[in-house]
Wavefront OBJ file of the C-alpha trace (Angstrom):
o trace
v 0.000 0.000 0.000
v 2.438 2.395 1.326
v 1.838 6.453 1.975
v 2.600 8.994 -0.905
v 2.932 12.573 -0.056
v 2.930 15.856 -2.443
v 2.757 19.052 -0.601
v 2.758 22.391 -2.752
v 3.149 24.780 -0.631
v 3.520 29.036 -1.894
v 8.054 28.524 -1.252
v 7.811 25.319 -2.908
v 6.696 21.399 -3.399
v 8.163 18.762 -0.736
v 7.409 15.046 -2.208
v 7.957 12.443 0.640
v 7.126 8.653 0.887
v 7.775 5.724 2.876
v 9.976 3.053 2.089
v 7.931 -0.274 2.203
v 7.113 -2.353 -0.603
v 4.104 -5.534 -0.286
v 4.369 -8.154 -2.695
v 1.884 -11.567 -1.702
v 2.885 -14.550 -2.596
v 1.201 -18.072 -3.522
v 1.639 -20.936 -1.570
v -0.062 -24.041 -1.999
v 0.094 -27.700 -0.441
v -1.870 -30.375 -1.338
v -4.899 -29.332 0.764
v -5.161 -25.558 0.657
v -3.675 -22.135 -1.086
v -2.584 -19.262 0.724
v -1.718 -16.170 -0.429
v 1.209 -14.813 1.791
v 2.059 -11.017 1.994
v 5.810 -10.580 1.904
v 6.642 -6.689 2.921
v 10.610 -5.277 2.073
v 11.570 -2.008 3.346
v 14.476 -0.827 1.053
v 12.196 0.313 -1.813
v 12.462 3.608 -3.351
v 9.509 5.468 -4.105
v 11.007 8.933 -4.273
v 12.078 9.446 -7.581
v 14.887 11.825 -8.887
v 14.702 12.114 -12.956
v 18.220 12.563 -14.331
v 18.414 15.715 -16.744
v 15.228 16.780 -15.493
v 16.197 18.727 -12.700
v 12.767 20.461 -12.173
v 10.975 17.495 -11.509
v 10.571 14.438 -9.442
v 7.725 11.505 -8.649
v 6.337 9.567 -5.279
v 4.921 6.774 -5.888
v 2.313 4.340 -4.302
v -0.179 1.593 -4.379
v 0.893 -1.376 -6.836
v 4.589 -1.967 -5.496
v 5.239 -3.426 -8.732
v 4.809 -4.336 -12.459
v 4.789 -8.081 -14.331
v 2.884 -10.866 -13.569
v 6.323 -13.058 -13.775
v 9.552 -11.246 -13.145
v 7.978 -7.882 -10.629
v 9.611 -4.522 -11.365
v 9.658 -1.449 -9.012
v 8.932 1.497 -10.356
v 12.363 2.437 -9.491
v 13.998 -0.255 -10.708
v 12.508 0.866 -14.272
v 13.615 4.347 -14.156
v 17.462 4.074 -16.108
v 15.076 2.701 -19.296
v 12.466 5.708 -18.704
v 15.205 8.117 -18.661
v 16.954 6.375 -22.158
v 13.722 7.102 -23.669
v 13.451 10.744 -22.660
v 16.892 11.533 -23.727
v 16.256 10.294 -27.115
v 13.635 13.455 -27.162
v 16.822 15.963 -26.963
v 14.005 18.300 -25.541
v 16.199 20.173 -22.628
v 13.955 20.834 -19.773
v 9.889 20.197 -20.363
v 7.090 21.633 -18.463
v 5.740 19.576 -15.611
v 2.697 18.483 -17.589
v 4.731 17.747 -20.931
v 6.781 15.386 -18.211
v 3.968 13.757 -16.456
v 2.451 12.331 -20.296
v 6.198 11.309 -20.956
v 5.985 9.654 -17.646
v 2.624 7.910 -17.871
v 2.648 6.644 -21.291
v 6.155 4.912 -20.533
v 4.492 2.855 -17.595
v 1.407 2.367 -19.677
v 3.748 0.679 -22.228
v 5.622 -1.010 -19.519
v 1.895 -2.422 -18.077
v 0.758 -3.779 -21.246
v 3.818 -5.591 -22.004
v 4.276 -7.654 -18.447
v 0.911 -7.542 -16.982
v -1.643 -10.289 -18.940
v -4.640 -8.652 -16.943
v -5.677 -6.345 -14.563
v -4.944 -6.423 -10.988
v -7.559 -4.983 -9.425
v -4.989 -2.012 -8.398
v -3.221 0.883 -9.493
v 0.778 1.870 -9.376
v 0.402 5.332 -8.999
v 2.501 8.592 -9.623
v 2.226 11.998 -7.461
v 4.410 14.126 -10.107
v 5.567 17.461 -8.977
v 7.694 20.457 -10.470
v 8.084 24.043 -11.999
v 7.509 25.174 -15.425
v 10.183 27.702 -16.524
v 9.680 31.150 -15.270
v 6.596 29.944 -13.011
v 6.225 31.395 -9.783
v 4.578 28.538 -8.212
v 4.641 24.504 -8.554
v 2.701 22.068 -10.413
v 1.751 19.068 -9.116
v 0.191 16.258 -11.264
v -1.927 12.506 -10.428
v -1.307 9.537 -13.065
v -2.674 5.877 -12.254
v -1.737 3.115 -14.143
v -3.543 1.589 -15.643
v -7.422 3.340 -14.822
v -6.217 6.785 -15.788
v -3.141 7.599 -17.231
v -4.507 11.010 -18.087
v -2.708 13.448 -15.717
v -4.816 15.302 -13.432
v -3.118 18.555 -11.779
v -4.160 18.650 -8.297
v -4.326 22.619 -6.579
v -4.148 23.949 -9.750
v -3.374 28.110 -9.682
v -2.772 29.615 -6.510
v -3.921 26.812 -4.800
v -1.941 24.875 -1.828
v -2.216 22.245 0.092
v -1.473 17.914 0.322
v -2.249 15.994 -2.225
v -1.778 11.875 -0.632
v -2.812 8.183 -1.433
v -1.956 4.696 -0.922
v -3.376 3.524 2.829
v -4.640 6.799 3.961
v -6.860 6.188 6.291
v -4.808 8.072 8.819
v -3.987 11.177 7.211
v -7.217 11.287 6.200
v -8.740 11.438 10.017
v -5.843 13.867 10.137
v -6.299 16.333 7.974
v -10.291 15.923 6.371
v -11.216 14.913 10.246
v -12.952 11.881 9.344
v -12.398 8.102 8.125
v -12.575 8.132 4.015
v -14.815 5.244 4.552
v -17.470 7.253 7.478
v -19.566 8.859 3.812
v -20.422 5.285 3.108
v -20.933 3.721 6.446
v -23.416 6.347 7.016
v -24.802 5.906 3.269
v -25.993 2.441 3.893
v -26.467 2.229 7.698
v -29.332 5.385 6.792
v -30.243 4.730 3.430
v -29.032 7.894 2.098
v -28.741 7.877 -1.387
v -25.370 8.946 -3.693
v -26.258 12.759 -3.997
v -26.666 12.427 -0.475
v -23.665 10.340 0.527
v -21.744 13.321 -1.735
v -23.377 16.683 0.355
v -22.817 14.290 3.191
v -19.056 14.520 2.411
v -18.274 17.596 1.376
v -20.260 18.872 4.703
v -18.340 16.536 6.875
v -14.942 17.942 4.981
v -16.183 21.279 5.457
v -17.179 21.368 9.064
v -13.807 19.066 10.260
v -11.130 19.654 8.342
v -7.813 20.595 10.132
v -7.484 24.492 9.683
v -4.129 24.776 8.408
v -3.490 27.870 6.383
v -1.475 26.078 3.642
v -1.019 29.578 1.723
v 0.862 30.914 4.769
v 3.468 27.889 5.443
v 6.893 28.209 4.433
v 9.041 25.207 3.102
v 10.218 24.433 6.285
v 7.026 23.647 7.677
v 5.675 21.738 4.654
v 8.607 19.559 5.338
v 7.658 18.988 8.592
v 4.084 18.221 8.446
v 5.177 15.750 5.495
v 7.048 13.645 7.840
v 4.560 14.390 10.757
v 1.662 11.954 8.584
v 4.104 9.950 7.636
v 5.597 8.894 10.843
v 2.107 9.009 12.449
v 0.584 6.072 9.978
v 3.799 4.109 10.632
v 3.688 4.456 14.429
v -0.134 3.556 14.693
v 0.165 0.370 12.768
v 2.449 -0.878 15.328
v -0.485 -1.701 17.523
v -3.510 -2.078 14.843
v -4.712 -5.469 13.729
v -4.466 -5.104 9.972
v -2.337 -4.384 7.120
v 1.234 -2.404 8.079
v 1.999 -1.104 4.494
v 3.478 2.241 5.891
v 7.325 1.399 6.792
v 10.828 1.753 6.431
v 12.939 4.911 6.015
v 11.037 8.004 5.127
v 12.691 9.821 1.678
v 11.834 13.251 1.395
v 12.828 15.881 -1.278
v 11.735 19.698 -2.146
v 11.337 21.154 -5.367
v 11.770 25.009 -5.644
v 12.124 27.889 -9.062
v 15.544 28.003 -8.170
v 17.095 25.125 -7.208
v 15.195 22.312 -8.683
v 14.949 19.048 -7.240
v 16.668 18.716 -3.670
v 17.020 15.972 -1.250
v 16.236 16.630 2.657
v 16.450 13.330 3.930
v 16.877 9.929 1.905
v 18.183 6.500 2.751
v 21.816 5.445 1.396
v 23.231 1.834 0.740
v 25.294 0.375 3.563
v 27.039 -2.229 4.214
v 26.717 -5.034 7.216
v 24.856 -2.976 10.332
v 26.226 -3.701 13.240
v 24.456 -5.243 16.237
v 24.688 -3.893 19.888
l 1 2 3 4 5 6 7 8 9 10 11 12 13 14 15 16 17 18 19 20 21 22 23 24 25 26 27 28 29 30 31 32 33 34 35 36 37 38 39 40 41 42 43 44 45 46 47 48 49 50 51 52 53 54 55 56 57 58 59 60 61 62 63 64 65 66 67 68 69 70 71 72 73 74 75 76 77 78 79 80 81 82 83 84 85 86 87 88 89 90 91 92 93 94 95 96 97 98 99 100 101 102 103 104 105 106 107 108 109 110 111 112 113 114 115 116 117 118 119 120 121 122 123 124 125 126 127 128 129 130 131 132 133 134 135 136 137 138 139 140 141 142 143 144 145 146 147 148 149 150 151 152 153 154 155 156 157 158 159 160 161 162 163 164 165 166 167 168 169 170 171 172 173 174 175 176 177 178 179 180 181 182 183 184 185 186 187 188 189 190 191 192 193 194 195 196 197 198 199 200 201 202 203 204 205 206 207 208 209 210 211 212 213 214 215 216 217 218 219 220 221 222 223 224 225 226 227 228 229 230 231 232 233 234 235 236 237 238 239 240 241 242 243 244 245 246 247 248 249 250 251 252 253 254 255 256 257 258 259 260 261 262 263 264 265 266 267 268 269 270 271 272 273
């Protein structure tokens, strides 16, 4: 599942995720099948483009594409960035990036994946256009809609999140994403209702924080804050733990592009105590 994290904030975008990748595998005997969740914590869903210094990627959901031989979205990004530098383009807007970026793990989905999973791999894709004052930030799914969608579009701020949100939601909306449609069925409301039901709920218990106001700093912060939070709960829930791991976090600013705050490194043998 994992946590996915694109903050634009007025100084600048912060992307953060975690670092915990599920795969489930199949196990059978003679009597029964079981499908076994395997979770690694190494995986790197904070993604730095090279030549594109304006831009960079979180993502979440589907830890990986093929059916046979499982790729990371990571793990595909040295072919993705062969492809773009075949373009000889120099530095593309964020939206001109994000298509570049979606139809590349379109192409990669078709080719390893025979049918559909029932899940998304999806792509939080953040940066500045040349000469713009504020920070685009952009949603892709793969496969259900590889359109990009901007998300705060204009002079808007604020988080944009996904992948097991439950957390951050009761956070910052104030309520469970799945209260609308407990209520919906436990009352018989219909959808029009179960709608107005959520945009009231949003609207009366949503954390006032005056996004427009924060600097970078702070964006940082509260990044990490939801991020942490989900992780620490899950220690003590009955349930899926797909929040873990190292926390990578970057920020993405008009002038200096793409810059890492915190994010894991490769080491060699820890040592115990």
């Amino acid at each position: 599942m994992s946590l996915g994290i694109a903050f634009k904030g007025p100084e600048g975008i912060v992307l953060a995720a975690d670092s915990r990748v599920t795969l489930t595998a199949e196990m059978r005997s003679a009597q029964e099948k079981m499908m076994l969740p395997c979770t690694f914590d190494n995986a790197t869903k904070l993604l730095q483009i090279a030549e594109q210094k304006f831009v960079g990627v979180v993502t979440y959901g589907l830890g990986a594409i093929g059916r046979q031989e499982p790729r990371t979205a990571h793990s595909l990004l040295p072919e993705f960035e062969n492809a773009l530098s075949q373009d000889k383009v120099g530095r593309f807007s964020v939206e001109q990036f994000a298509i570049k970026f979606s139809d590349f793990f379109m192409e990669q989905w078709k080719a390893t994946m025979s049918e559909s999973s029932g899940a998304d791999m999806l792509f939080l894709i953040g940066g500045f256009d040349e000469g713009a004052p504020y920070g685009k930030v952009y949603k892709v799914a793969i496969p259900s809609n590889p359109t990009p969608e901007e998300q705060n579009a204009g002079q808007q701020f604020g988080v944009t999140w996904g992948g097991q949100l439950e957390h951050t939601n009761r956070l910052l909306k104030g309520f469970d994403p799945q209260l609308p449609l407990i209520v919906k069925n436990f009352l018989g409301l219909t959808d029009e209702q179960r709608i107005a039901l959520e945009k009231h709920l949003e609207e009366s218990l949503s954390s006032r924080i005056p996004y427009p106001f924060l600097p970078l700093q702070d964006c940082v912060d509260l990044s990490v804050f939801l991020i942490r939070t989900t992780m620490e709960i899950q220690n003590w829930i009955v349930g899926v733990r797909g929040v873990g791991g190292a926390i990578d976090v970057a920020t993405i600013t008009r002038t200096e592009g793409f810059k890492p705050v915190q994010r894991k490194t490769v080491v060699g043998q820890r040592r115990v105590l």
